[in-house]
N, CA and C atoms as an extended XYZ file, in Angstrom:
309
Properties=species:S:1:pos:R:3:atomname:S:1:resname:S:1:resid:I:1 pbc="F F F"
N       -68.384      -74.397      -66.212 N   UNK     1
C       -69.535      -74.390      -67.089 CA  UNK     1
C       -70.398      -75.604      -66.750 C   UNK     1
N       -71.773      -75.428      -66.471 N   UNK     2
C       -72.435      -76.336      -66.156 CA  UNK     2
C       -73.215      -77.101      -67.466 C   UNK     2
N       -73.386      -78.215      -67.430 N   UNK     3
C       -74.161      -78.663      -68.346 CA  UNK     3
C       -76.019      -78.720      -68.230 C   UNK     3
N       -76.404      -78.372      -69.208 N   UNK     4
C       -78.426      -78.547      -68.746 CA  UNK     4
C       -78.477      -79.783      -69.612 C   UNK     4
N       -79.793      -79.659      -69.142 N   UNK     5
C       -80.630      -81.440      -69.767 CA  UNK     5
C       -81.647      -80.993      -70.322 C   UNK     5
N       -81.372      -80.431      -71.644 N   UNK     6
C       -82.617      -80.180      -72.266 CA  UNK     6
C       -82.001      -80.836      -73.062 C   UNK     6
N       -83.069      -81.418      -74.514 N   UNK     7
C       -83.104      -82.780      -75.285 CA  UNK     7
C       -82.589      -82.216      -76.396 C   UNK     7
N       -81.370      -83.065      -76.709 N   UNK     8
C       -80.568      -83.047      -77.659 CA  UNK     8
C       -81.478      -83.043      -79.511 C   UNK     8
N       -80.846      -81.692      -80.404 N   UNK     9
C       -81.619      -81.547      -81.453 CA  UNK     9
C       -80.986      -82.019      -82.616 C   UNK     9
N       -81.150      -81.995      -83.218 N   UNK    10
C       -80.614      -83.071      -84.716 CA  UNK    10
C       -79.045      -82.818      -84.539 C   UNK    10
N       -78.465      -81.617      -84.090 N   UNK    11
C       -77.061      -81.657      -84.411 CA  UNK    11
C       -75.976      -82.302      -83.145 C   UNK    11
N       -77.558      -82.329      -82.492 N   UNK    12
C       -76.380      -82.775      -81.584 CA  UNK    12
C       -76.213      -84.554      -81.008 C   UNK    12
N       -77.178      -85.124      -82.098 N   UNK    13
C       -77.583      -86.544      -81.941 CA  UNK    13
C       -76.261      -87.149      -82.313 C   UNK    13
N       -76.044      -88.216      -81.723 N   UNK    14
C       -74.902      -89.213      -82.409 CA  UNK    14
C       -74.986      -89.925      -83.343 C   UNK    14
N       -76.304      -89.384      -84.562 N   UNK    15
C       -76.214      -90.479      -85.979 CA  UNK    15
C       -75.252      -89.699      -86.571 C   UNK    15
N       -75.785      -90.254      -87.643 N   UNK    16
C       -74.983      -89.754      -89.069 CA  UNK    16
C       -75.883      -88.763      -89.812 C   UNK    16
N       -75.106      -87.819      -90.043 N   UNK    17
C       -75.793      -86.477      -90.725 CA  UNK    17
C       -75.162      -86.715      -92.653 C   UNK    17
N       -76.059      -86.566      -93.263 N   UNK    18
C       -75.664      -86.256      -94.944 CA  UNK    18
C       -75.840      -84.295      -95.089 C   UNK    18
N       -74.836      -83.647      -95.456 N   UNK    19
C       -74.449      -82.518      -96.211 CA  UNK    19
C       -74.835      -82.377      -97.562 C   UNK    19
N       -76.063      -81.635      -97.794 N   UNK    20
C       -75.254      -81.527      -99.556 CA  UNK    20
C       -75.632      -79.691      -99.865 C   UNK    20
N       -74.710      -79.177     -100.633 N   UNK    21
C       -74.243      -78.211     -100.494 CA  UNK    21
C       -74.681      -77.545     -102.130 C   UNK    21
N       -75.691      -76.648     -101.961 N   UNK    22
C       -76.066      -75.908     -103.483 CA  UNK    22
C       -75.071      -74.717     -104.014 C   UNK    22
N       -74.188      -75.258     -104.365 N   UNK    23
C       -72.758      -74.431     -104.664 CA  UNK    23
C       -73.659      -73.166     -105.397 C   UNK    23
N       -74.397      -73.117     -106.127 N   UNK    24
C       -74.999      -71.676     -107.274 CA  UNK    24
C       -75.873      -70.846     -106.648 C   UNK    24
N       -76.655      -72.480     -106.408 N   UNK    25
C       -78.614      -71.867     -106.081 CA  UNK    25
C       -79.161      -72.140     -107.509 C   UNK    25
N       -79.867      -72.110     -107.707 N   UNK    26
C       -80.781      -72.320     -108.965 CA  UNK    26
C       -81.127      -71.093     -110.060 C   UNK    26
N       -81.744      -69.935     -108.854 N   UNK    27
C       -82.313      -68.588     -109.943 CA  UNK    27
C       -81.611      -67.654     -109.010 C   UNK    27
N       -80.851      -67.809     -108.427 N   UNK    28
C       -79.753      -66.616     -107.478 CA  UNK    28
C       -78.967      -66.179     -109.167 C   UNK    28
N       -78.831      -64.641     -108.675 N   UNK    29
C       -77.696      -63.705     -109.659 CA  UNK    29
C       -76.842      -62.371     -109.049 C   UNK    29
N       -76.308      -62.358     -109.540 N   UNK    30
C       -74.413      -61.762     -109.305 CA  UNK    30
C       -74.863      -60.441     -108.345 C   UNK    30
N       -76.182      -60.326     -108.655 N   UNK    31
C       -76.621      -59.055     -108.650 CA  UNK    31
C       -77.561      -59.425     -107.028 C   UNK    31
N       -77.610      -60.370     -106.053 N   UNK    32
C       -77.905      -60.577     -105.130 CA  UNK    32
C       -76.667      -61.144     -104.219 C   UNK    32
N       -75.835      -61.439     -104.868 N   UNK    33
C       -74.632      -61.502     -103.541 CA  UNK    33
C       -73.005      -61.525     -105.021 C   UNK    33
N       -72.170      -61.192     -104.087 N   UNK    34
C       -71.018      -60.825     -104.761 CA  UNK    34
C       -70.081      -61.889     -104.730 C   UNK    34
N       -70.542      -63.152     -104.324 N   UNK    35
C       -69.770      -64.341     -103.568 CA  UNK    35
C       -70.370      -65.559     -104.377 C   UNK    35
N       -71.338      -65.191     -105.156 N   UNK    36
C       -71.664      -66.336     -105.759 CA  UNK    36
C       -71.077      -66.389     -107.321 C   UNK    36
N       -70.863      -68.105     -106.840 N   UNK    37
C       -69.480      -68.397     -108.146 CA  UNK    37
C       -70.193      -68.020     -109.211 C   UNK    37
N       -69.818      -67.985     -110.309 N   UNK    38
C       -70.454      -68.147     -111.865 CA  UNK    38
C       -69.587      -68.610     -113.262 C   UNK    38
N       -67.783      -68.136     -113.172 N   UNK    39
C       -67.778      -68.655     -113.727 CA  UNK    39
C       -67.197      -71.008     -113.511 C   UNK    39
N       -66.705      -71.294     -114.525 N   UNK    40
C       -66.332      -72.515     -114.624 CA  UNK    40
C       -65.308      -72.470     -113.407 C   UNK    40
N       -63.940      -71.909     -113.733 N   UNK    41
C       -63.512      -71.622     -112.414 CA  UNK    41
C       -63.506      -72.149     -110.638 C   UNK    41
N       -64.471      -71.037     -110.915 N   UNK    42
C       -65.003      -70.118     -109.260 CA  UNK    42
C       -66.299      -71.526     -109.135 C   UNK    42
N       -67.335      -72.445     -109.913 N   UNK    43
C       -67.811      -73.331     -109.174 CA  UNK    43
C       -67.203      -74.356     -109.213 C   UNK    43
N       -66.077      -74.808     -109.832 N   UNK    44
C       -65.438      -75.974     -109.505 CA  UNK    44
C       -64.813      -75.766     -107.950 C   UNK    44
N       -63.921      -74.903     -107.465 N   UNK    45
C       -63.113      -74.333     -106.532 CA  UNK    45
C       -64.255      -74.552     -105.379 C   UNK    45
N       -65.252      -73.582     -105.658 N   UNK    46
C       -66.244      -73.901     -104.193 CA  UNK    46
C       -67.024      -74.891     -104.151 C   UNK    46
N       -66.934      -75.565     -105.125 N   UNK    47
C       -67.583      -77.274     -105.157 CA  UNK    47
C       -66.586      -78.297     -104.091 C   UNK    47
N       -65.723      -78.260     -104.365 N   UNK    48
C       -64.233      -78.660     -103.637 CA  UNK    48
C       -63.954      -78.402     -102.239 C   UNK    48
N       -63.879      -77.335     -102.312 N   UNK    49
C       -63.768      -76.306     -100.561 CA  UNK    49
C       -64.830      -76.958      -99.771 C   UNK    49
N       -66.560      -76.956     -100.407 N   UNK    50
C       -67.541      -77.501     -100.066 CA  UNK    50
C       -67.395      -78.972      -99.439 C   UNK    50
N       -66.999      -79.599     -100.173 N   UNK    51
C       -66.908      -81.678      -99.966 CA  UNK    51
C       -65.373      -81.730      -98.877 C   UNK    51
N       -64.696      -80.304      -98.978 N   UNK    52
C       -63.540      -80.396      -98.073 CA  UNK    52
C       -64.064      -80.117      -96.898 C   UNK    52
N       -65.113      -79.138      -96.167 N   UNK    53
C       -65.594      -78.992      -95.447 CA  UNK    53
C       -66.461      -79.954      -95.110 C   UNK    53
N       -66.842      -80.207      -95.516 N   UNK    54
C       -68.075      -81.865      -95.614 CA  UNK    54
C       -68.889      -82.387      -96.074 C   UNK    54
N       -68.887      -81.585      -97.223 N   UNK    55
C       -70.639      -81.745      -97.887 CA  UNK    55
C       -70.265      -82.973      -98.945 C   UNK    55
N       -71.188      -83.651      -98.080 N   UNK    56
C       -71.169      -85.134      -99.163 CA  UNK    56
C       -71.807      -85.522     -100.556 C   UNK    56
N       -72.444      -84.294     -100.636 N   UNK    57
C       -73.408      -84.049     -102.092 CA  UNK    57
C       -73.265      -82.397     -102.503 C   UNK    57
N       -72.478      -83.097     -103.787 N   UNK    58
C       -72.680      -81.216     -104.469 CA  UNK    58
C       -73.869      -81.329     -104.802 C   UNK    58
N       -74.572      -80.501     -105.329 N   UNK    59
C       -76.044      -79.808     -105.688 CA  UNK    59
C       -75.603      -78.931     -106.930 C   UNK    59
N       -75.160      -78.632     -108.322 N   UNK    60
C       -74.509      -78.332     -108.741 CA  UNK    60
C       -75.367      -77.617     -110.122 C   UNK    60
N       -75.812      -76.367     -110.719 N   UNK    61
C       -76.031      -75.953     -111.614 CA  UNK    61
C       -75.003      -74.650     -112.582 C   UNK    61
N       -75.342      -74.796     -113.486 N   UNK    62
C       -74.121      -74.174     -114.669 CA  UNK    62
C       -74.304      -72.488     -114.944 C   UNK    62
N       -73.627      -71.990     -115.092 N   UNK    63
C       -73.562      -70.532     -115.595 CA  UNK    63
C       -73.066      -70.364     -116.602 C   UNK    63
N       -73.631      -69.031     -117.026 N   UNK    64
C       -73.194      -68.344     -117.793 CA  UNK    64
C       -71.914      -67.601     -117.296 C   UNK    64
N       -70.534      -67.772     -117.685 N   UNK    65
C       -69.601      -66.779     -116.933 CA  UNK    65
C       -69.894      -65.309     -117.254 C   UNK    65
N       -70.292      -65.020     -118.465 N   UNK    66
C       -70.421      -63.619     -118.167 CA  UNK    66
C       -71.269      -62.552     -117.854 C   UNK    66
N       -72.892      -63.520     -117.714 N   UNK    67
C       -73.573      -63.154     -117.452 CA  UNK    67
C       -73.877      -63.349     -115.903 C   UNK    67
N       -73.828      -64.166     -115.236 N   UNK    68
C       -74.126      -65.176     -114.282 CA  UNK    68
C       -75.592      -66.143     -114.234 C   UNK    68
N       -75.912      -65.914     -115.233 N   UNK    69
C       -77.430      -66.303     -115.339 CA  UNK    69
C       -77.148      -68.033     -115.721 C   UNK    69
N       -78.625      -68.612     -115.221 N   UNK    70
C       -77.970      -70.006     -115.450 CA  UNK    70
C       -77.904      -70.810     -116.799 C   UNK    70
N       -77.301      -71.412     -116.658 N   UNK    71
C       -77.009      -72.236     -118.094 CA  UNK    71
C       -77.246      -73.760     -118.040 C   UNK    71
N       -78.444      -74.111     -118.926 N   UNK    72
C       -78.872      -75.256     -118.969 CA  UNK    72
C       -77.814      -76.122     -120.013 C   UNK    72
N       -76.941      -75.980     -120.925 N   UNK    73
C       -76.508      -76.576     -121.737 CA  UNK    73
C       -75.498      -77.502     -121.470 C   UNK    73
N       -75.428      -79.052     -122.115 N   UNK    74
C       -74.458      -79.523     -121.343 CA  UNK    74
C       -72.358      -79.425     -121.410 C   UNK    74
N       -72.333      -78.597     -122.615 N   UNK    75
C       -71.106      -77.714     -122.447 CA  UNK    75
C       -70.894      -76.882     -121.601 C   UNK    75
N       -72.083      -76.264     -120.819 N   UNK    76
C       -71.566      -75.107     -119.631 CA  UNK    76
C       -70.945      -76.392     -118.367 C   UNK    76
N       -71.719      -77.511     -118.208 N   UNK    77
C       -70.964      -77.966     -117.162 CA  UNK    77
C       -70.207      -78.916     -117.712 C   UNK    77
N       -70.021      -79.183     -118.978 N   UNK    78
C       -68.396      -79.936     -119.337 CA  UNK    78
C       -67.203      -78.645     -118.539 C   UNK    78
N       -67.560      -77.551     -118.764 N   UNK    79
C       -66.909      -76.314     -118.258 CA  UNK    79
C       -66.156      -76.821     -117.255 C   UNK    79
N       -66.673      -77.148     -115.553 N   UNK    80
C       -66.273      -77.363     -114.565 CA  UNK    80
C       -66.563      -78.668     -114.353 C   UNK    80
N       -67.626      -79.310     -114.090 N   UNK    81
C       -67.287      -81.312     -114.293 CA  UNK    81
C       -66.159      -81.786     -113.493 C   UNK    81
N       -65.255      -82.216     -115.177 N   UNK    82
C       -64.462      -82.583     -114.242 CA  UNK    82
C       -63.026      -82.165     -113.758 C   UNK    82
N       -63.070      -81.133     -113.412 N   UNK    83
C       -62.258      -80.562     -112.036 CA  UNK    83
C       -62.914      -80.921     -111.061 C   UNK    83
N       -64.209      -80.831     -110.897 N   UNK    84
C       -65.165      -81.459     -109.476 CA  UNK    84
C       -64.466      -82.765     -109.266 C   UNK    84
N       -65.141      -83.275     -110.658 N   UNK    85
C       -64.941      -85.347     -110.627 CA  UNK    85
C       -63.218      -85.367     -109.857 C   UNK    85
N       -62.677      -84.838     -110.333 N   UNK    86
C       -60.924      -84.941     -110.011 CA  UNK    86
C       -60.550      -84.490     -108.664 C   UNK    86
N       -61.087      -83.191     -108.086 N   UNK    87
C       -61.035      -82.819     -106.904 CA  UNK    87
C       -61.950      -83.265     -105.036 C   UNK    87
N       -62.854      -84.287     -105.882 N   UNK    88
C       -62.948      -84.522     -104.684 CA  UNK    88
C       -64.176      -86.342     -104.936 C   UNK    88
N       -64.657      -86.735     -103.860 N   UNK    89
C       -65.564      -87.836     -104.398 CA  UNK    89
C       -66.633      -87.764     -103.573 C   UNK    89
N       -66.772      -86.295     -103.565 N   UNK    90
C       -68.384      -86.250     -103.235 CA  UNK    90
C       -69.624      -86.676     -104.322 C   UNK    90
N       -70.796      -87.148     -104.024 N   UNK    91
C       -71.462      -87.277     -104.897 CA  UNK    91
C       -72.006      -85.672     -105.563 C   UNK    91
N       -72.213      -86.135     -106.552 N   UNK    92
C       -72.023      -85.325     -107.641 CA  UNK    92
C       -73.739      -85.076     -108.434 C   UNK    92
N       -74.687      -84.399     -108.068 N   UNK    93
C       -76.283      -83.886     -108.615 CA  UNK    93
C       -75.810      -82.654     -109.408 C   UNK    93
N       -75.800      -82.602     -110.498 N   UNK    94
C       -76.168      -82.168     -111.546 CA  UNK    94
C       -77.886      -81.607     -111.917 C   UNK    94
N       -77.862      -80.395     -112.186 N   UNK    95
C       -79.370      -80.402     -112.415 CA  UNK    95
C       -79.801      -78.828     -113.139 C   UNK    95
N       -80.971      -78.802     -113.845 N   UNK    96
C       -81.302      -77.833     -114.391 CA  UNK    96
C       -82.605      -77.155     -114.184 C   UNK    96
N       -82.595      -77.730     -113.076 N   UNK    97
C       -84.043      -77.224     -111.861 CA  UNK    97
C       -83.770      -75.516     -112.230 C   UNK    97
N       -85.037      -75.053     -112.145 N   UNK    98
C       -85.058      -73.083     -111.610 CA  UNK    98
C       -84.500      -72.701     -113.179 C   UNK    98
N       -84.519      -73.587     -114.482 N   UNK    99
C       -84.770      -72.367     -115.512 CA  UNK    99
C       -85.331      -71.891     -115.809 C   UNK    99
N       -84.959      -70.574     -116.468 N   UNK   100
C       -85.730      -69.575     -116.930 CA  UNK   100
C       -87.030      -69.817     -117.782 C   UNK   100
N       -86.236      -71.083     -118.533 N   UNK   101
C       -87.545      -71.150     -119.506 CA  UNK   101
C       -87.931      -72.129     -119.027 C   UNK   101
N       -87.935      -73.255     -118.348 N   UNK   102
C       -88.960      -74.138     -117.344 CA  UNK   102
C       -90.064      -73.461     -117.803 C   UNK   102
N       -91.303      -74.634     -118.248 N   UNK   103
C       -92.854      -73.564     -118.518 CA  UNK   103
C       -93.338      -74.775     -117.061 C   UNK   103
């Protein structure tokens, strides 16, 4: 295998790269992919898997488990929290960006 000399692109530079990983999405629903977490559960678990793979920043918004719709309240993410906080020491963004009722 030969090597070419065309100019190396962000992934292949020798800095340092930051990960951060939108475990939900913001206004994504159950009803556009079958893989996206919703309840407490299912985003702690792929919050984890995420910072195990590498992502140095969760990106992290709350659901409704039975709806999947998002949940601004701060009991939906006492929900999962801290199993995150416990499972790993990625930094941790919290946020309630992309609600519904956002005017």
């Amino acid at each position: 295998m030969t090597q070419t000399s065309r100019k190396p692109g962000p992934a292949q530079t020798k800095g340092k790269v930051i990960i951060t990983c939108a475990v939900t999405g913001a206004i994504h629903t159950p009803t556009m992919s079958p893989y996206l977490p919703i309840t407490p559960d299912q985003i702690a678990s792929e919050a984890i898997a995420a910072a195990e793979a590498g992502a140095a920043i969760l990106h992290l918004h709350a659901r409704d488990p039975e709806t999947g719709k998002p949940d601004q309240t701060p009991e939906a993410f006492a929900r999962f929290l801290p199993r995150v906080k416990q499972g790993t020491n990625a930094a941790i963004n919290i946020t309630t960006g992309g609600s519904p009722y956002m005017k």
